[in-house]
N, C-alpha and C positions, 0 to 999 in steps of 0.2 A: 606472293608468299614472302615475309618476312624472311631475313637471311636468319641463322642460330645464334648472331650474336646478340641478336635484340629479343628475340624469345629463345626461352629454355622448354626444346622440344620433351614432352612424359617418357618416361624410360619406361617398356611394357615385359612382361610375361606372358606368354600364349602355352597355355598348357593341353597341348594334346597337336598331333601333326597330323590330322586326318585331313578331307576336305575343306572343314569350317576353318580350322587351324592354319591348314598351309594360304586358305585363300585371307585370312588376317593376316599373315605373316606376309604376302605378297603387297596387300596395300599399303602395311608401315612401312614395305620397304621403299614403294612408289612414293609415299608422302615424305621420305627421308626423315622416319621416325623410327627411334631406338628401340627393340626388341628381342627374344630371347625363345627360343619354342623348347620346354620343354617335353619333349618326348618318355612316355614309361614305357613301352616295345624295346626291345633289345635292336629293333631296325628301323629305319625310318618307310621304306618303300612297301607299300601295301603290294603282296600277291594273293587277299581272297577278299571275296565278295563277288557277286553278280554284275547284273546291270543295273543302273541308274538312271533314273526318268532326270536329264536334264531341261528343265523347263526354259520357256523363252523370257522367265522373268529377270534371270541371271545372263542372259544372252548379252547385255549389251556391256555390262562389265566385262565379259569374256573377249568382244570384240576390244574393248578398253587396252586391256591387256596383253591385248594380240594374236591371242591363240582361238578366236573363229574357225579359222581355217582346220586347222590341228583337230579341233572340236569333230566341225562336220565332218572329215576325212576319215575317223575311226567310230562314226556316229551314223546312225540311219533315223528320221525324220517317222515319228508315230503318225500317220493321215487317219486310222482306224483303230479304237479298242472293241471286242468285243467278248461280252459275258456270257459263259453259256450252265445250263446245268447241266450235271455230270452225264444225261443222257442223250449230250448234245444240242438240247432246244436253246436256241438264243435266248437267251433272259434281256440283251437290251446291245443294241450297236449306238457306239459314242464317235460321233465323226468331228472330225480334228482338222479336216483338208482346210480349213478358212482360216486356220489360224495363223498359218504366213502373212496370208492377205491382211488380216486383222492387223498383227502387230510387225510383219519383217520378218520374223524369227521361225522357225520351226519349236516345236518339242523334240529334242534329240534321245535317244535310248544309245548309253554310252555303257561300256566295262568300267566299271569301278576301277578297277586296279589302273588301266589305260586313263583314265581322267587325271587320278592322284597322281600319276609320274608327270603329267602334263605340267599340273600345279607346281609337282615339288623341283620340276629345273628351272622354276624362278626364283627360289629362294635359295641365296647362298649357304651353302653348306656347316661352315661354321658357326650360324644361328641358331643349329636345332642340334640337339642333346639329347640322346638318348639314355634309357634306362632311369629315367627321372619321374619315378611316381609321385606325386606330391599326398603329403603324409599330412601335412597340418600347415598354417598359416596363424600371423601375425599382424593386424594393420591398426595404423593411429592415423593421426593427421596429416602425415609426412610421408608414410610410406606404408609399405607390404613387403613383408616378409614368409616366404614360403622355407619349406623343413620338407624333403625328400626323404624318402625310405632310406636309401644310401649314406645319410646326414648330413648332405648338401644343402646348403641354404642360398637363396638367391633370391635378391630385395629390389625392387621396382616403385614405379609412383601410381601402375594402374598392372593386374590381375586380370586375366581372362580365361574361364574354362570352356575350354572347347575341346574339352577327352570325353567327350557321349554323356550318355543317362547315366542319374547318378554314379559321377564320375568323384573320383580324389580331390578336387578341386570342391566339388558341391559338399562332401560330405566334409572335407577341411573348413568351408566358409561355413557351414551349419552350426559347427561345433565352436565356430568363430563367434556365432551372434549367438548361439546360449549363453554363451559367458556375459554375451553382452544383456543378457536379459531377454531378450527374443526367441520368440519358438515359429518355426518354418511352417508355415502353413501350406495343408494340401488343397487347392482349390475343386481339385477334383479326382475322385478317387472311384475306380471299377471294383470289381470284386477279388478275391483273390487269382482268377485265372490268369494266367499266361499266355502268351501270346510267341507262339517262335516260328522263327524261318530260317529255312536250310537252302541255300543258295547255292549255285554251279554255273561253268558256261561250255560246252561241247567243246570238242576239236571240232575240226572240220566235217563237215558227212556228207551225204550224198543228196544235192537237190531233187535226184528223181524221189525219193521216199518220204518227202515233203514239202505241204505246198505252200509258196511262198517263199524257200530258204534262199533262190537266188534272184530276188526281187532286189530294187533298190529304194525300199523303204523297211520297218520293222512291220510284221505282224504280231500286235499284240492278242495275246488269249486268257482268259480268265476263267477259272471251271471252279464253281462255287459245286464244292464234292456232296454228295447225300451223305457221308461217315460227318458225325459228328466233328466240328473242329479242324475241319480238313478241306483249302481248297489251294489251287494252284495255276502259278503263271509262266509266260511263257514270251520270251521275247528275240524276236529273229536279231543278229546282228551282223557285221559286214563280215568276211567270209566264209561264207555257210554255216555259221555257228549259230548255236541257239543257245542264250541264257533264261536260265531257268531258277526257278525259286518257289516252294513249299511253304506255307503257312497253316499253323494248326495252332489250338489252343485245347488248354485242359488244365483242368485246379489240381490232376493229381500227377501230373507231368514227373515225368523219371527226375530225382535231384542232380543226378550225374547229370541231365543235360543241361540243365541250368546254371551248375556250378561256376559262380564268377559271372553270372548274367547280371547284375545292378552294371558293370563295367562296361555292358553293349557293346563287346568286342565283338569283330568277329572272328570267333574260334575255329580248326579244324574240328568235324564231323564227321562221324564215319557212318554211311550211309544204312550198315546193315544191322543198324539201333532202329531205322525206321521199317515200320510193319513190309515183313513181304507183300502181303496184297497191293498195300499201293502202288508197287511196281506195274500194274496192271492196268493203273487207271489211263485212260483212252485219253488221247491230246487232239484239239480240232486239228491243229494240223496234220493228221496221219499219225500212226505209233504209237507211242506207248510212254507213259515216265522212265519206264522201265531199261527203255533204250537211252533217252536223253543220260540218265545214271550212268549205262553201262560206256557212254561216248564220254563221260566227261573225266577227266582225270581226275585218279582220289584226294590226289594231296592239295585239290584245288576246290575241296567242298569245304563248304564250311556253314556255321549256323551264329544266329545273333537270336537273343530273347529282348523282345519287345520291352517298355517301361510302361505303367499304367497310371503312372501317378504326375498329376499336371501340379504341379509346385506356383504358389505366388511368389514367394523369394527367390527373385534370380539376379539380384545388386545386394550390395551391401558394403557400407566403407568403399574401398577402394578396389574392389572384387564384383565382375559380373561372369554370366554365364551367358553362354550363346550356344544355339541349336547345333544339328547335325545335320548333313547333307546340305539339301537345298535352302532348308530354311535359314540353316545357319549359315550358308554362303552368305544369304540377302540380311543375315545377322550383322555380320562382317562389315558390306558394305556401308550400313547407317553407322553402328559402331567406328568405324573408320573414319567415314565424314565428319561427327562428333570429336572426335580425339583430336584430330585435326584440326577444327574448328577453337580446338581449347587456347584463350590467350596465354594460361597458365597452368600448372599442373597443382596447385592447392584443392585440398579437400572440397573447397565452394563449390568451386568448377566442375570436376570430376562428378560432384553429387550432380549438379546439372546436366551434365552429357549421360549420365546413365540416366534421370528422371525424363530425357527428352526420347533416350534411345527406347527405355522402357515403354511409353505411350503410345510411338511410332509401331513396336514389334508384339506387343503382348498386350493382351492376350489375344486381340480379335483377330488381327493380321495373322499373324500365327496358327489361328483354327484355319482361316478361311485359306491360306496358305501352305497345308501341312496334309498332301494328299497320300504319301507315305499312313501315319496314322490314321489319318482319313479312312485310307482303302481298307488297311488293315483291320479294321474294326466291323466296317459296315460287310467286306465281301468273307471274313474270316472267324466272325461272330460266331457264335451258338446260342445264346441266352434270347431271350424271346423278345429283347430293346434290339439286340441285333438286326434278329429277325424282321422285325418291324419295321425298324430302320432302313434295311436292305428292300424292303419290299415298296416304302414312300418312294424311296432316291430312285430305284427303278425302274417303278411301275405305275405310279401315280402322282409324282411330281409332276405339272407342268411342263414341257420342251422349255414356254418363255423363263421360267424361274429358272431355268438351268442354262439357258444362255444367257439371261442377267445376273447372275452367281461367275458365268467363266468368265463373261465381262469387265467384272469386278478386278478380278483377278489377272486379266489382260491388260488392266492399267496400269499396276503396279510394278514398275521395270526401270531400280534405282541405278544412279551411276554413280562413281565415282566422282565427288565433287572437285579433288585437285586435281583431277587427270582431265584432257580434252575432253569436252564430250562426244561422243558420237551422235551421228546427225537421227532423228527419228524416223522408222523406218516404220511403214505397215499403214492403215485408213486410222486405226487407233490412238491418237495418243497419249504417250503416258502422262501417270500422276505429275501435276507439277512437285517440280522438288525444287529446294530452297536454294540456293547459288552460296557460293562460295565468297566470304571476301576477303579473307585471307588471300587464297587464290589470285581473285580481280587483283588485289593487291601489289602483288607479286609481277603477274604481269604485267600492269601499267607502270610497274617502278622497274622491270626490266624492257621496258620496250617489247615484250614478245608477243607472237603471236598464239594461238589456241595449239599451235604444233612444241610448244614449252615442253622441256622434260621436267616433270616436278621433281625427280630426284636431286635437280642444280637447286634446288631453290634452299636448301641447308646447308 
């Protein structure tokens, strides 16, 4: 890696501190590249959301970083999913036990909230800013300039949103390429239905009164509900807790609960919006939703409304967009190697690393990548593609097509290009990815070994 006196490392913007955000902000920090996390929350530390299906495609990054450990410690390993309908008949058991074998890794089912503190004690504190909505933007040849609600402005050489579905960021860049003469195209568009989920995670309860709770893995469950627009999951986590999460859909959805849904936050929910009956509805593991509710602490529910609309403009100028959760972790990552990789920060460049990043992540990556939207569609449907759909994927697909499809996707398990790599674990191995020579660089001019900190190398 070039020292900074010979290159002039991009100065960045990262607009959003959630998972995609804080793990961007963690690699510029690794690569010892200049950044800036605007935050619009009044706080940085996430307390709502559920669980999160951490996959093993982001595993090796995490071991990169160091926090493996941390990982599995507050994490239980999925071996089993299983689908049932609402009158308990198994609709379809997905077994997962081979997937360590396969690739090294588990799939881990992690607390949102417990992940995001994991992230955010890697990022020094006086990088991230809160209360920083980004309102509108600015970009030429030279640079980007963003315009906060508060009428802060802060100018960079590269733009990154990573504050969710259509977020401040997207609808600031939108309004950026009208002027320029460009209209955003929807590549793909559902109907007007909504899609929402209402998420929680227990206190502690009692393993006699369900089975499973004090196992040392997660039982996952899925109850695709007979009520129209209504189905629910359920996912064990380490001590005796169960997180839990509701999915329903409907074109004539309360406006109050959607209020500030484009923003994908997720908002406090108050539980007794949702229909009494559903309290009733029967969980494979023993009991009831009704109880999982009445266990979990109120001020710890909360709901997010789904996006339906797949966007092709996600670059432009000197401004791109990157995913949520998972996908935008493994956003991050390519994203990151790319920036890194840049000799220069001029407009050339920068169009390059987003035309290279864009190919690499969008659109197919992304589908075949994106089991969040995935599930939610097929297991949470109502319209009669749903239906359809839900009935191929689990009833008449092939076994082989569906382990040449997981296959796929067990390849794909990027790392950090300036960081060591970690050695390949699992019968699997992953996508080749492109090496670093910057990096090589670096260390054959400092003598070092693969144990280099990249952050000396600025």
């Amino acid at each position: 890696m070039p020292d900074s006196q010979t290159v002039k490392s991009p100065k960045v913007i990262i607009a959003g501190a959630g998972l995609t955000g804080l793990t961007m902000a963690i690699l510029l920090e690794k690569a010892g590249i200049e950044y800036q996390v605007l935050e619009r929350s009044s706080e940085v530390q996430q307390t709502l959301g559920g669980a999160i299906i951490l996959s093993f495609n982001v595993m090796p990054l995490m071991e990169q970083l160091g926090v493996l450990d941390q990982i599995e410690a507050i994490s239980f390993p999925i071996e089993t999913t299983m689908i049932y309908k609402e009158d308990m008949e198994v609709i379809r058991e997905i077994n997962l036990r081979s997937n360590r074998k396969m690739v090294g890794y588990g799939t881990q089912v992690i607390p949102r909230p417990q992940l995001h503190a994991i992230l955010l004690a890697l990022v020094p504190k006086e990088n991230i800013l809160v209360n920083k909505s980004i309102e509108s933007l600015v970009q030429d040849t030279e640079s980007v300039t963003v315009t906060c609600e508060d009428g802060s402005t802060y100018t960079a050489d590269i733009l990154i949103g990573a504050d969710g579905s259509d977020s401040g960021t997207r609808r600031a860049l939108y309004k950026d390429m009208e002027k320029d003469g460009l209209t955003p195209k929807i590549i793909e568009e559902e109907n007007k239905t909504l899609y929402m989920s209402v998420f929680g995670t227990t206190d502690p309860m009692d393993p006699a009164n369900f089975e499973g709770l004090d196992d040392d893995c997660t039982r996952c469950d899925t109850v695709v509900g007979d009520e129209r627009g209504l189905t629910y999951r359920t996912f064990i986590i380490p001590n005796n807790r169960v997180s839990w999460r509701v999915d329903f859909q409907s074109s004539t959805m309360d406006p109050e609960w959607v209020e500030g849904y484009k923003n994908a936050d997720y908002k406090a929910f108050d539980l007794k919006k949702l229909p009494e009956r559903w309290r009733g509805r029967e969980l494979a593991m023993m009991g009831s939703l009704g109880i999982l509710f009445d266990n979990t602490p109120q001020d710890k529910i909360c709901k997010v409304v789904l996006e339906e609309n797949i966007y092709e403009n996600w670059k432009h100028g000197r401004t791109v967009l990157i995913g949520d959760a998972l996908e935008g972790m493994l956003d991050a990552i390519v994203l990151a190697n790319l920036i890194y990789e840049m000799p220069t920060s001029n407009h050339k460049n920068i169009a390059k690393a987003f035309d290279e990043f864009y190919e690499e992540r969008f659109p197919t990556p992304r589908r075949e990548l994106n089991p969040t939207q995935q599930a939610t569609h097929v297991m949470s449907g109502r319209t009669w593609l749903d239906v359809a759909g839900r009935y191929l994927l689990l009833k008449l697909v092939p076994k082989y097509f569906k382990e040449k499809s997981r296959d796929y996707i067990n390849y794909y398990r990027p790392q950090a290009a300036f960081l060591p790599r970690v050695d390949t674990r699992g019968e699997n191995p992953p996508t080749p990815q492109r090496a670093s020579k910057k990096y090589a660089n670096y260390l054959k001019a400092k003598g070092a070994s693969g144990s280099a900190t990249p952050a000396a190398a600025v």
